[in-house]
N, C-alpha and C positions, 0 to 999 in steps of 0.2 A: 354506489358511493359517489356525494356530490361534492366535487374540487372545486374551489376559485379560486381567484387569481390573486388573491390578497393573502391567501394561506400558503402561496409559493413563497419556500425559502430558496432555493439553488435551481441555475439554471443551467442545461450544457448543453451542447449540442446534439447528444444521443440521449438526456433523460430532463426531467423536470422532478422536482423533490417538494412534497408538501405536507404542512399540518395539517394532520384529519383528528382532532379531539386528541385521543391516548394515544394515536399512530401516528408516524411516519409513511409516504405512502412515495413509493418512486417510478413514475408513468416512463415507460421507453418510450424513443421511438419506433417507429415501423419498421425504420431500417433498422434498427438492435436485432440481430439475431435471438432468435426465444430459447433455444439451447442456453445462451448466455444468462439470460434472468433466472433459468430454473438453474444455474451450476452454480450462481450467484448465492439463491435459498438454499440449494444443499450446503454450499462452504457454512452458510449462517447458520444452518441447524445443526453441521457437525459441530462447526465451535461452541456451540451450546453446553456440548456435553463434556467439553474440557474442563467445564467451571468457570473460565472467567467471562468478565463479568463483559455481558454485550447485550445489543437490543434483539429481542428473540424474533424470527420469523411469525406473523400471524397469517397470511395472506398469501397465496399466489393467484392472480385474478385475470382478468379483462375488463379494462377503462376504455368506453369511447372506441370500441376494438385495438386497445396498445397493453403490450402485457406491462400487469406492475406489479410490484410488489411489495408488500404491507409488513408494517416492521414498528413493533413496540417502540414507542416516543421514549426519550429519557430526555429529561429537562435538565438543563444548565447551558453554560458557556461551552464553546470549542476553549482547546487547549492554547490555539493561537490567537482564540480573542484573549484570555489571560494573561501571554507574555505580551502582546501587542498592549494591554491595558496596564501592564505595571512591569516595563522594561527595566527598573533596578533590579526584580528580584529573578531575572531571566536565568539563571544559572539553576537558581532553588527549583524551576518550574521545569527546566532541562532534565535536572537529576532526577523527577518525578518522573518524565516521560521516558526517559531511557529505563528505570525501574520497571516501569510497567512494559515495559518490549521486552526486558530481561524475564518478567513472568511470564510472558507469553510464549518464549521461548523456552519454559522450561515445560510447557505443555506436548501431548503426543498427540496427532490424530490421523490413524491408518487408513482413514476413508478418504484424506486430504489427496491432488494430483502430487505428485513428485515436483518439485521445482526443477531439478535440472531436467527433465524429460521438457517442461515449458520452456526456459530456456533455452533448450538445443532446437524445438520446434520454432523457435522466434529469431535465433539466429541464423535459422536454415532459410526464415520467408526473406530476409533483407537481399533487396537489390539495390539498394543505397552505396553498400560498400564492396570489393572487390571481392572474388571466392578466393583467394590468399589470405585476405583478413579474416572472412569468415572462418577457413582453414585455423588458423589462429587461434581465433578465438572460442570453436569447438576443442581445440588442441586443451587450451588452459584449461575449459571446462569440465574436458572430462580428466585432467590430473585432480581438481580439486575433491579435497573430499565429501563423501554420502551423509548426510546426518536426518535426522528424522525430526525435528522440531518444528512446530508450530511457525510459520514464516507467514505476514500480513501481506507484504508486496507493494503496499501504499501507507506506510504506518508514518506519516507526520501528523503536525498538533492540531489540524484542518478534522483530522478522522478518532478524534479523545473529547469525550463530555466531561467537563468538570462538573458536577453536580454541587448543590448549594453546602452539601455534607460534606464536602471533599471529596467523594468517588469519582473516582475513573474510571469509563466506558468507554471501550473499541468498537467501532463502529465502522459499516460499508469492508468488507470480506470478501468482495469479487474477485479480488485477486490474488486469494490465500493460498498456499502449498503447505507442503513438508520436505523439509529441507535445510538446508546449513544458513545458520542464524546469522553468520558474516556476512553472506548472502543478501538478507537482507536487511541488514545495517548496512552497506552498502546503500541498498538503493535509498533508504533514507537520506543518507550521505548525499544523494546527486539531488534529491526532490532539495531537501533544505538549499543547497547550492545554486538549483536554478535560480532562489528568491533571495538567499543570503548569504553569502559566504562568511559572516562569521558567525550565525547561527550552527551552520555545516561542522566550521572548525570547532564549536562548545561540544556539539552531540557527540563527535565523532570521538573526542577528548574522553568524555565521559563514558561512551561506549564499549570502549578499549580499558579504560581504564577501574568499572565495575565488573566488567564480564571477565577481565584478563586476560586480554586478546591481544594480540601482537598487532598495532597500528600497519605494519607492511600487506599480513595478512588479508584484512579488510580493502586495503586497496590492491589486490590482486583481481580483488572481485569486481570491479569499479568499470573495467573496458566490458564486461561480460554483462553485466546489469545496464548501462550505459545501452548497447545495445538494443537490449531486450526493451527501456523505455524508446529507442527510435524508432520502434514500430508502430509506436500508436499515432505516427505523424504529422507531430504538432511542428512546425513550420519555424516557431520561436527559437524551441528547443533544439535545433537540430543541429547548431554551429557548437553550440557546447558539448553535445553529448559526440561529436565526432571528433570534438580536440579528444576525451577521454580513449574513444575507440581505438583513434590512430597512439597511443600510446602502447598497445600491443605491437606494434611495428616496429618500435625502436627501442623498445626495452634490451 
């Protein structure tokens, strides 16, 4: 398969993303661990079979010796190029995306990791914060409760195709579980927050208030998910996500 550099759409530090014709095609790099791409394909081929609607696995390959992976194109806009291009109707295009998290969350898939098993494994690597907090914050984890639902892990409007029909696709599953849905509304809750805090406040609004979820609820989960994003140690992120942390301390 021949890539150029004109057909790169996303670029990050561990992957490069491009149009191949009908594909998607997402080149790691070297340093990506290959466990990671193939657990990647397996979350994308279980979700498959929940029904909704995502770009199906074609490919697990070797480009230029770097593993990638090949993944049915779906044409349209990201969900955030939409509210970024018609910021009046930002609430209409909110309640859409919260909807389609609510479907997703009504999905099972017993072949998915446990979220809190990730989780407890991600609050156990920080040396960032003290083993008191840690303490803590394994404490709360494991009071809350088991549930077994479809959880994305990364679901803002960056990872939603709006198609030219109006379909919605969930896309990029790397870091899918099963597990309690507060969970991860939460972590939405913090992604919207890094960029916008009154985007945060609409979802979070809407989130609670479609699913019928008790607002305290979800931010119980907020030091616990908080956590779990400071390990991917982004540098930006890490004055914010420790104001949340440290609120397990003083609660």
């Amino acid at each position: 398969m021949k890539l150029e550099e004109k057909d790169l759409i996303v670029a990050r530090p561990y992957k490069k993303v491009y149009l191949s014709g009908d594909s998607v095609v997402k080149v790691f790099e070297e340093s990506h661990p290959k466990k990671y791409v193939f657990n990647e394909a397996l979350n994308q081929a279980i979700v498959e079979e929940t029904g909704l609607n995502t770009a199906k696995v074609q490919e697990v390959s070797q480009i230029d010796g770097k593993w990638a992976l090949v993944l049915e194109r779906k044409r349209g806009k990201t969900m955030e190029e939409v509210m970024d291009e018609d910021p009046a109707n930002l609430e209409k295009y909110m309640d859409q995306f919260v909807s389609l998290q609510l479907e997703m969350h009504s999905k099972q898939a017993p072949m998915l990791n446990k979220l809190k098993d990730k989780l407890n494994r991600q609050i156990s690597s920080l040396t960032a914060i003290s083993a008191t907090t840690r303490y803590e914050l394994h404490t709360r984890l494991d009071s809350m409760p088991k549930h077994v639902k479809v959880c994305h892990g990364d679901f803002i409007p960056s990872n939603v195709i709006v198609g030219e029909d109006g379909s919605l696709t969930v896309i990029d599953w790397a870091h899918a579980t099963q597990g309690n849905a507060s969970a991860d509304a939460a972590m939405t809750y913090l992604l919207f927050a890094l960029k916008d805090q009154k985007k945060a406040d609409m979802y979070l609004r809407l989130f609670c208030e479609k699913s019928d979820t008790a607002l305290q609820y979800v931010q119980r989960w907020l030091p616990i998910v908080a956590a779990a994003q400071l390990t991917k140690h982004n540098d930006l992120e890490q004055d914010f996500l420790m104001r949340w942390i440290d609120v397990v301390e003083y609660e």
